[in-house]
TORKOL-4160 file (C-alpha; in steps of 0.2 Angstrom, whole numbers, padded with zeros to 4 digits, m for minus):
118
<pt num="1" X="m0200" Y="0236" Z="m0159"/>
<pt num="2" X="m0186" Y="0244" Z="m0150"/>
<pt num="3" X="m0179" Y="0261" Z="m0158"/>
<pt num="4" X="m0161" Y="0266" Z="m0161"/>
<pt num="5" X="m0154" Y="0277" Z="m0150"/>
<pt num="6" X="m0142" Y="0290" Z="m0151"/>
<pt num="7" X="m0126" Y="0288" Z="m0143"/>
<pt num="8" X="m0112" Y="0302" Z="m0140"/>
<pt num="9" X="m0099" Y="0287" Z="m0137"/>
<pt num="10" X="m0097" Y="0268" Z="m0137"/>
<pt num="11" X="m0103" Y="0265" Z="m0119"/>
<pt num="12" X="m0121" Y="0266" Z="m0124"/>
<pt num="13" X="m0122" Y="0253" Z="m0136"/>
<pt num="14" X="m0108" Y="0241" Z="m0126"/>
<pt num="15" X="m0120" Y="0244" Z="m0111"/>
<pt num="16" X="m0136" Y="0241" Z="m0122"/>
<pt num="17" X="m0128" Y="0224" Z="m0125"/>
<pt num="18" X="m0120" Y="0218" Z="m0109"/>
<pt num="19" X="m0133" Y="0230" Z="m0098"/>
<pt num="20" X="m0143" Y="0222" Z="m0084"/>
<pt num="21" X="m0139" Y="0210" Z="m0069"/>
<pt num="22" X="m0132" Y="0196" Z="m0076"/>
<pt num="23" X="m0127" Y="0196" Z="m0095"/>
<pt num="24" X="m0108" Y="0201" Z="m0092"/>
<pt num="25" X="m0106" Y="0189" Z="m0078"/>
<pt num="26" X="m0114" Y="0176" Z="m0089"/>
<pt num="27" X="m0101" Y="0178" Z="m0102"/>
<pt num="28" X="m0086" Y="0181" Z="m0091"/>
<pt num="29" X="m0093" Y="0161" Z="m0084"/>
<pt num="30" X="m0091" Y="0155" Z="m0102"/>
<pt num="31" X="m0074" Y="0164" Z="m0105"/>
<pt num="32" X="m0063" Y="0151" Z="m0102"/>
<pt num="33" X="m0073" Y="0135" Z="m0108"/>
<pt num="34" X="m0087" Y="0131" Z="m0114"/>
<pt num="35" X="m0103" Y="0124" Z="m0101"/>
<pt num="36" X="m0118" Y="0118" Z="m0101"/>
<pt num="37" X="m0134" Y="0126" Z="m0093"/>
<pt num="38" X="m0135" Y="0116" Z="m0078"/>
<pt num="39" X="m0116" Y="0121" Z="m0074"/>
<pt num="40" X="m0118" Y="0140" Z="m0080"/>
<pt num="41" X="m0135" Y="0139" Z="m0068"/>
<pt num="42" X="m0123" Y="0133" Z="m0054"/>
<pt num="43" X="m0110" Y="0146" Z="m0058"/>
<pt num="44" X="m0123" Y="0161" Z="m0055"/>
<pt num="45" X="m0130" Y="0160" Z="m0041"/>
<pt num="46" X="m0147" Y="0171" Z="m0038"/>
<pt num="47" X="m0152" Y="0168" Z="m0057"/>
<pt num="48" X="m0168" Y="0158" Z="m0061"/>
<pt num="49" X="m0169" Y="0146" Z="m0074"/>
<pt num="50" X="m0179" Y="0159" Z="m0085"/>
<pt num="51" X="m0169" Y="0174" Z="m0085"/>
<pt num="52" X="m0154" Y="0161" Z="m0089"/>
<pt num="53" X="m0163" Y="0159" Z="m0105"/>
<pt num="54" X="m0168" Y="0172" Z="m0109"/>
<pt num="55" X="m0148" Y="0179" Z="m0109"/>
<pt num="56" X="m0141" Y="0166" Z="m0116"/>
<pt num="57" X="m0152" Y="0170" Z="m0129"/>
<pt num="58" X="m0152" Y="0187" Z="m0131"/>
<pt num="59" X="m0133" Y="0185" Z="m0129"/>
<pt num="60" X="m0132" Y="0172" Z="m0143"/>
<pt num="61" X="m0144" Y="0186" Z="m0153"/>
<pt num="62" X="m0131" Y="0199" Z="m0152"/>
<pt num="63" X="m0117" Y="0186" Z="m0159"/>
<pt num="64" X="m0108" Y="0185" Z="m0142"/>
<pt num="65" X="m0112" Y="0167" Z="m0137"/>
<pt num="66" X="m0113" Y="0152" Z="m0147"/>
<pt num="67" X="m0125" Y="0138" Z="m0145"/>
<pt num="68" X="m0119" Y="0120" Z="m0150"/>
<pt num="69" X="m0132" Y="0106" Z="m0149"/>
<pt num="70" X="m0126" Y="0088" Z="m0148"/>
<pt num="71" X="m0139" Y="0078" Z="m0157"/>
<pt num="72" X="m0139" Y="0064" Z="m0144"/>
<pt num="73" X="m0149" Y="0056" Z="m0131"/>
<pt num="74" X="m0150" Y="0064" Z="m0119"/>
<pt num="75" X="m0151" Y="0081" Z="m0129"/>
<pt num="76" X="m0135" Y="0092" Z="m0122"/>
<pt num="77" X="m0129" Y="0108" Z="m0127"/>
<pt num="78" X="m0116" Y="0119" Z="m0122"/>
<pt num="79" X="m0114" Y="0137" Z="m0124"/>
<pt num="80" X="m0096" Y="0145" Z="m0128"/>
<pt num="81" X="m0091" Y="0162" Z="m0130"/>
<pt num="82" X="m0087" Y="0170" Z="m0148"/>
<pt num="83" X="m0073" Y="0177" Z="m0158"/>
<pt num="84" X="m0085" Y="0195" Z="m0154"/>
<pt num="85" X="m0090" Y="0188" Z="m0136"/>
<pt num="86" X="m0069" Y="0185" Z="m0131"/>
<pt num="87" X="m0064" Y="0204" Z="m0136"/>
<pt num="88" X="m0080" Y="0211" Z="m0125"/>
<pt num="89" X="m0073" Y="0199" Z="m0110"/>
<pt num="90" X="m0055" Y="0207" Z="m0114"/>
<pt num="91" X="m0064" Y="0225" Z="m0113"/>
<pt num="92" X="m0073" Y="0221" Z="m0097"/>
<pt num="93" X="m0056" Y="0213" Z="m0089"/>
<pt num="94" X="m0051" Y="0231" Z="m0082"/>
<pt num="95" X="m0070" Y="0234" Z="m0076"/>
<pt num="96" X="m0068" Y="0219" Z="m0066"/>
<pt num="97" X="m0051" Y="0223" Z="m0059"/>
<pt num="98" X="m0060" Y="0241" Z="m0054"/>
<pt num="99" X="m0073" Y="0233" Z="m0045"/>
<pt num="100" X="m0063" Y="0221" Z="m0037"/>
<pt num="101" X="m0053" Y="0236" Z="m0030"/>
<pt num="102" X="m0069" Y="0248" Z="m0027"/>
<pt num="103" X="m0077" Y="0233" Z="m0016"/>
<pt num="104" X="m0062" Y="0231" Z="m0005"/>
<pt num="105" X="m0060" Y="0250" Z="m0002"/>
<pt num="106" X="m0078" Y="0251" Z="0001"/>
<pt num="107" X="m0078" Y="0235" Z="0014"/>
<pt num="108" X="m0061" Y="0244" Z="0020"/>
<pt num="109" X="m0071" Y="0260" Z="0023"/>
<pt num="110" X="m0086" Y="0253" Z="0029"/>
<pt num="111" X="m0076" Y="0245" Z="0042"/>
<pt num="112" X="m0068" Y="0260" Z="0049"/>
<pt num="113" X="m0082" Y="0269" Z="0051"/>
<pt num="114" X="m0090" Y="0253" Z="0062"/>
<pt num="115" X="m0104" Y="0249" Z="0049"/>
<pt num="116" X="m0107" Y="0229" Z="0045"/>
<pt num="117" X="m0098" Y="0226" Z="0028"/>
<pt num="118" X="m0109" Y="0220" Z="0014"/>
């Protein structure tokens, strides 16, 4: 079992929630509306069907994604972000805007000294 760990502000447990690859862009996917696996799958590109999983459910663990089964045939569930999950997407908006703006000036950069852009 995991231990608590000390934190001297909120970022360690925000990151110990959303930290990792693919959890944050994962919920940012669901923000809007909710989707099913295959269309989440789809929307991040790179992520296997087992790491999908394993956030979503780790995710839904921490109360920031909701699961809804339809009992039908076929089976077919969709995940949808929280009440909690909508306030961490809000949080995370201005990280996103930074980045947008860090990866232009770095591509901006990158191309004034000559090297490829990434």
């Amino acid at each position: 079992m995991k231990r608590a760990e000390p934190f001297g502000c909120g970022i360690g447990p925000a990151f110990e929630v959303i930290g990792g690859k693919w959890k944050a862009v994962i919920l940012w996917e669901i923000h809007g509306q909710a989707r099913r696996f295959g269309e989440l799958k789809r929307l991040v590109p790179g992520i296997s069907e087992k790491m999908l999983v394993q956030q979503l459910r780790e995710l839904e663990g921490h109360g920031l994604v909701h699961r809804n089964v339809f009992h039908e045939v076929p089976p077919r569930v969709e995940y949808s972000v929280t009440k909690l999950g909508a306030t961490l997407n809000e949080a995370m908006a201005p990280l996103a805007d930074w980045g947008e703006r860090f990866a232009k000036a770095a591509a901006r950069a990158a191309a004034a000294a000559g090297k490829p852009v990434k």
